[in-house]
C-alpha positions in Angstrom: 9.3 -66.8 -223.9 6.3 -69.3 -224.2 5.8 -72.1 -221.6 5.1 -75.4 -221.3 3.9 -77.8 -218.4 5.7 -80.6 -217.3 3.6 -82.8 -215.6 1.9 -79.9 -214.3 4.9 -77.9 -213.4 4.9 -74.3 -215.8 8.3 -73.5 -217.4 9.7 -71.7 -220.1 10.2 -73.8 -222.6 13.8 -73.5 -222.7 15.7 -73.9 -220.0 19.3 -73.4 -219.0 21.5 -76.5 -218.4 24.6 -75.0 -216.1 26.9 -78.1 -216.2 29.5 -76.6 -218.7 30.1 -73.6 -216.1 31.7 -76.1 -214.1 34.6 -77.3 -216.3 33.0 -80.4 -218.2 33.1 -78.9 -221.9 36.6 -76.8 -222.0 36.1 -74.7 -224.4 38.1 -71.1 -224.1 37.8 -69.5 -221.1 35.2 -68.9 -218.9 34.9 -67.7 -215.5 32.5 -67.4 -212.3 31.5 -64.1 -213.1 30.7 -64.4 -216.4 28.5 -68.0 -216.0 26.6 -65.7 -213.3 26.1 -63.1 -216.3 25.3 -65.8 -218.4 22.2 -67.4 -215.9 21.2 -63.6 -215.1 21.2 -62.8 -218.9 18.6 -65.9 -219.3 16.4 -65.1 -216.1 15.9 -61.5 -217.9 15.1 -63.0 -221.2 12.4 -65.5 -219.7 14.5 -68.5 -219.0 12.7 -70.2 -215.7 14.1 -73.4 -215.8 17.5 -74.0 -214.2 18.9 -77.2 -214.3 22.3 -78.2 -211.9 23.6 -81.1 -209.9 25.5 -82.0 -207.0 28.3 -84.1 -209.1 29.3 -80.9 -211.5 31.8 -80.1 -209.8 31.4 -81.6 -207.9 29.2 -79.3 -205.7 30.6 -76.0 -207.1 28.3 -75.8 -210.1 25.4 -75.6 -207.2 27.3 -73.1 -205.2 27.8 -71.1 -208.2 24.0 -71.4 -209.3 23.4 -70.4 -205.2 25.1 -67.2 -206.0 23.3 -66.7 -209.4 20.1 -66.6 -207.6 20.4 -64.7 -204.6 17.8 -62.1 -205.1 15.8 -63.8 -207.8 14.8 -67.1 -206.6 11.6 -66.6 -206.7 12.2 -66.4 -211.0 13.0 -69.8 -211.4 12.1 -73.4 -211.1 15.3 -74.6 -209.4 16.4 -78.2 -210.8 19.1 -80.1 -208.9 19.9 -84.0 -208.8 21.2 -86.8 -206.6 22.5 -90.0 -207.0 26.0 -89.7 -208.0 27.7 -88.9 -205.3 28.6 -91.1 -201.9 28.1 -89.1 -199.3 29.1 -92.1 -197.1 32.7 -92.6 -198.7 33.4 -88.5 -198.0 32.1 -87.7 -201.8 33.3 -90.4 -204.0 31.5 -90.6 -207.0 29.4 -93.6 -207.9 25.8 -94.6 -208.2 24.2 -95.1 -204.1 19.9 -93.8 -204.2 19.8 -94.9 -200.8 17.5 -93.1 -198.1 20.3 -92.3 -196.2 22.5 -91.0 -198.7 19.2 -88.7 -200.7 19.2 -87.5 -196.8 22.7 -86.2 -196.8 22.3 -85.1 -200.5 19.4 -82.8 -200.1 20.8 -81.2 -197.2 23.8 -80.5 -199.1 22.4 -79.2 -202.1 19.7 -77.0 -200.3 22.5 -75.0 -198.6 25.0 -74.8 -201.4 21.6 -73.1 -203.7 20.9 -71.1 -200.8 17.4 -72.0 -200.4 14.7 -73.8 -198.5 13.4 -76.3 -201.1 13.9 -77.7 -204.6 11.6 -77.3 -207.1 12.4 -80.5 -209.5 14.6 -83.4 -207.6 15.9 -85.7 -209.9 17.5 -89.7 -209.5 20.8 -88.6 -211.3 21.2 -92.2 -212.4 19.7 -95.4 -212.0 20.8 -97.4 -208.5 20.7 -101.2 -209.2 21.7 -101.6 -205.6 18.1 -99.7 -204.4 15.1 -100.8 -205.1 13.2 -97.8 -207.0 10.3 -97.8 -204.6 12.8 -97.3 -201.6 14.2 -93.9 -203.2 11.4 -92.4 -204.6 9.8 -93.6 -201.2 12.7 -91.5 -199.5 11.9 -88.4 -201.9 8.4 -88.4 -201.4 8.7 -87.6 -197.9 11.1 -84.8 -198.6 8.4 -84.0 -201.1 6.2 -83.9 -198.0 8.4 -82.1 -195.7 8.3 -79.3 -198.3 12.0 -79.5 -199.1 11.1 -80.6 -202.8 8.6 -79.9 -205.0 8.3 -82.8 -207.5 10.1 -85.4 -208.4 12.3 -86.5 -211.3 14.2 -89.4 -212.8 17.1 -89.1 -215.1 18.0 -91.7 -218.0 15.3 -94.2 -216.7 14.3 -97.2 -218.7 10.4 -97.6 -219.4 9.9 -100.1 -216.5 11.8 -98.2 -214.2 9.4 -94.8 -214.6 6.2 -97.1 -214.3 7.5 -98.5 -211.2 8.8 -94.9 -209.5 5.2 -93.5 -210.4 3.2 -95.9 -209.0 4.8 -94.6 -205.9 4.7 -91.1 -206.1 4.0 -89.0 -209.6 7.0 -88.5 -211.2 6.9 -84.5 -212.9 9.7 -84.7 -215.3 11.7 -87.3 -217.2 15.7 -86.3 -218.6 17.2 -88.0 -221.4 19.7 -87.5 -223.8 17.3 -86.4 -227.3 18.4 -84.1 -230.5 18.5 -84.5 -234.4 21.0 -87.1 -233.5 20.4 -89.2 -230.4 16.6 -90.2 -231.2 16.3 -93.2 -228.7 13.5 -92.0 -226.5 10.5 -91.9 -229.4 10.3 -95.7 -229.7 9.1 -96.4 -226.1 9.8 -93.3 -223.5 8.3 -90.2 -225.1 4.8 -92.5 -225.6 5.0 -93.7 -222.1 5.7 -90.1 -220.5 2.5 -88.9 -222.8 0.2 -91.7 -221.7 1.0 -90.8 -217.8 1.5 -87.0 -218.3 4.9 -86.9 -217.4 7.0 -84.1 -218.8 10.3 -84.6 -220.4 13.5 -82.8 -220.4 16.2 -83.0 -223.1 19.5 -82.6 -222.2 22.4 -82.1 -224.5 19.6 -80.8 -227.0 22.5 -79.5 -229.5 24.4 -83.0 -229.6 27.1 -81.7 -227.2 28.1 -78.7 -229.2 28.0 -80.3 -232.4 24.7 -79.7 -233.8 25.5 -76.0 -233.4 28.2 -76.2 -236.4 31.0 -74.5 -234.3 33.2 -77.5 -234.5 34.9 -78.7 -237.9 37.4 -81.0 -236.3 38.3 -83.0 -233.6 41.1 -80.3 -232.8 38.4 -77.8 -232.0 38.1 -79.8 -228.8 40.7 -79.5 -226.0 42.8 -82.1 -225.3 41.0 -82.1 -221.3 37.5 -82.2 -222.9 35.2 -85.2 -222.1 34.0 -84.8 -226.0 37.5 -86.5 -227.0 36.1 -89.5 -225.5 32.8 -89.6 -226.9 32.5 -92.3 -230.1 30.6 -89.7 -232.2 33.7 -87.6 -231.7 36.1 -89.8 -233.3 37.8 -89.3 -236.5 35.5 -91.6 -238.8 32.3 -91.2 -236.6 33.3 -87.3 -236.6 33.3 -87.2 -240.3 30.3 -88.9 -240.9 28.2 -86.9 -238.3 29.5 -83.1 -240.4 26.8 -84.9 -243.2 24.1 -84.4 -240.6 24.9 -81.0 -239.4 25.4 -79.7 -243.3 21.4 -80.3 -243.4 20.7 -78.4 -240.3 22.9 -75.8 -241.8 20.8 -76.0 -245.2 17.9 -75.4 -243.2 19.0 -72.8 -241.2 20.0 -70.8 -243.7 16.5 -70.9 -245.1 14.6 -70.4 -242.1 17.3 -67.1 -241.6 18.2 -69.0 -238.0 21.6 -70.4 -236.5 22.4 -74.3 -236.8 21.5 -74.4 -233.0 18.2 -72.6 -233.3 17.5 -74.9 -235.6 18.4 -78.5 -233.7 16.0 -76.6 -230.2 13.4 -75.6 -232.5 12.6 -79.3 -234.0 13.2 -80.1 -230.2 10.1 -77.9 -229.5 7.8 -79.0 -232.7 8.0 -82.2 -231.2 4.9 -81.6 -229.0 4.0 -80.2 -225.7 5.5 -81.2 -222.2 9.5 -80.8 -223.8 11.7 -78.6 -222.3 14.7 -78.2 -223.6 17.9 -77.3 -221.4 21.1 -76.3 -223.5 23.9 -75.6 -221.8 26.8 -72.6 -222.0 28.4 -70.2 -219.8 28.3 -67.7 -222.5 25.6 -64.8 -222.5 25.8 -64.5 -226.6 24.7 -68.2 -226.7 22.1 -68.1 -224.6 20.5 -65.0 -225.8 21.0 -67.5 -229.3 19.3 -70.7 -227.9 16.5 -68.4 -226.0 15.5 -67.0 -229.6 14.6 -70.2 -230.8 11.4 -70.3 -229.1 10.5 -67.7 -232.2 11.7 -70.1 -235.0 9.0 -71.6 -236.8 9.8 -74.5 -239.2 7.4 -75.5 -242.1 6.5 -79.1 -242.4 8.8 -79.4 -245.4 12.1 -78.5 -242.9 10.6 -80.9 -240.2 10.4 -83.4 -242.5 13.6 -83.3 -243.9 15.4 -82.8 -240.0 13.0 -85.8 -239.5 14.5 -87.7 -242.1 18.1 -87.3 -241.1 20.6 -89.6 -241.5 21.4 -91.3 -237.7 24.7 -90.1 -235.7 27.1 -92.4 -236.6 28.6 -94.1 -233.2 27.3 -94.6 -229.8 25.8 -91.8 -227.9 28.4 -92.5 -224.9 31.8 -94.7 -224.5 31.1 -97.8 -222.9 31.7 -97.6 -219.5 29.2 -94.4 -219.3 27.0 -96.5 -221.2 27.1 -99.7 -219.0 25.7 -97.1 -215.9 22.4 -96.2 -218.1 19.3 -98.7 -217.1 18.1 -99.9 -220.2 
């Protein structure tokens, strides 16, 4: 597995999201046991990038992940977040970045992981309520303290990073970015470039659906978030299969999977981009974890380049309306 440096932190180049071990996408059955196979599976094929949070859960994914990584530790760069739960109201989710409640949170997470420090501490979500400064302010000292390593933000508008790293050097930057959520390249991918920040995709394969697994909305359970996703809806749905029957075409000339495909144009996008797709399944992430080998021509970029945009918004509304923009 090559590596890449984001913002001077060395990681394999694709990561492991492990959200969906924790229940969000309900798709057949999974279990403990086999999401610990699943994150052991990656660690022995290179994977060093681990990416959780305290909300999955919430705070089971990180227990689970703790458990993972008993013994092997030392293999990873250990990614957790904060920012979505209120640890003041017993838990309850919603956004609070407050110093007191990053306190609370970091303790938390350290000993559900099982460890002494995070490697990569991210602002889950934007707090309007707290001014930037005051919780990067509040990181940086745990950042001094030696309970985190560097600092990240999470679904950040451009002013936002400018103003958290002329605190304290933010390391990494996670967005939403794939063949078919292509936001970030008109402002945020130049911005992290010009102050060598790196940048983390999440949901690289559109939620599942770049990967060409699902042909219709009954695919999805009933109980998964997808159902309330607009790019998931009947019209939008039908619209979007036009997209993935191009990564198809070019999969199947490039003798690579649909999802091998959608990380690999991830990667050609330049240096500093670590991808971190998600499962709980040890076939699919020996899959994603071979795209680092895929090599597309400049013909097939062009073309994924050139692909019609998803059709509907990336999130429903109310998820949307918690994004700073």
């Amino acid at each position: 597995m090559k590596h890449t440096s984001l913002g001077g932190l060395d990681v394999s180049r694709i990561g492991l999201g492990a959200m969906s071990m924790s229940g969000y996408y309900n798709v057949g059955q999974g279990s403990d046991a086999e999401s610990i196979r699943t994150i052991h599976r990656a660690l022995d094929l290179g994977v060093t990038f681990l990416d959780t949070a305290e909300v999955y859960g919430p705070f089971t994914n990180e227990e689970l992940v703790g458990r993972a990584l008993k013994g092997r530790r030392d293999q990873v760069v250990l990614a957790t977040k904060f920012g979505l739960v209120r640890h003041s109201q017993g838990g309850a989710g919603g956004l609070d970045s407050s110093p007191e409640n990053i306190r609370t949170a970091v303790e938390g997470s350290l000993k559900r992981l099982g460890t002494d420090h995070i490697d990569l501490y991210y602002q889950h979500r934007v707090d309007p309520n707290t001014p930037i400064e005051d919780t990067v302010g509040a990181v940086a000292e745990l950042v001094a303290e030696g309970k985190v390593g560097h600092i990240g933000l999470s679904e950040a508008a451009p002013a936002t990073i400018r103003r958290a790293h002329a605190v304290h050097p933010v390391t990494a930057v996670q967005t939403e970015y794939s063949l078919w959520t292509r936001d970030v390249e008109a402002e945020i991918l130049p911005l992290l470039r010009e102050l060598n920040i790196g940048f983390v995709p999440y949901s690289p394969l559109g939620h599942g659906f770049l990967t060409g697994r699902i042909g219709s909305a009954d695919d999805i359970a009933d109980d998964d978030w997808r159902k309330t996703n607009p790019r998931f809806a009947d019209d939008n749905f039908r619209r979007n299969l036009r997209l993935v029957d191009e990564v198809r075409a070019v999969a199947a000339e490039a003798d690579a999977t649909p999802a091998q495909i959608a990380l690999a144009w991830l990667l050609a996008q330049g240096d500093g981009i670590a991808p971190i797709p998600g499962t709980k399944r040890v076939a699919r992430v020996e899959e994603n974890t071979a795209a680092d080998a895929v090599d597309l021509s400049t013909d097939q970029l062009e073309r994924l380049d050139n692909l019609t945009p998803a059709a509907g918004e990336r999130h429903e509304e109310s998820v949307m309306a918690s994004i700073d923009r």
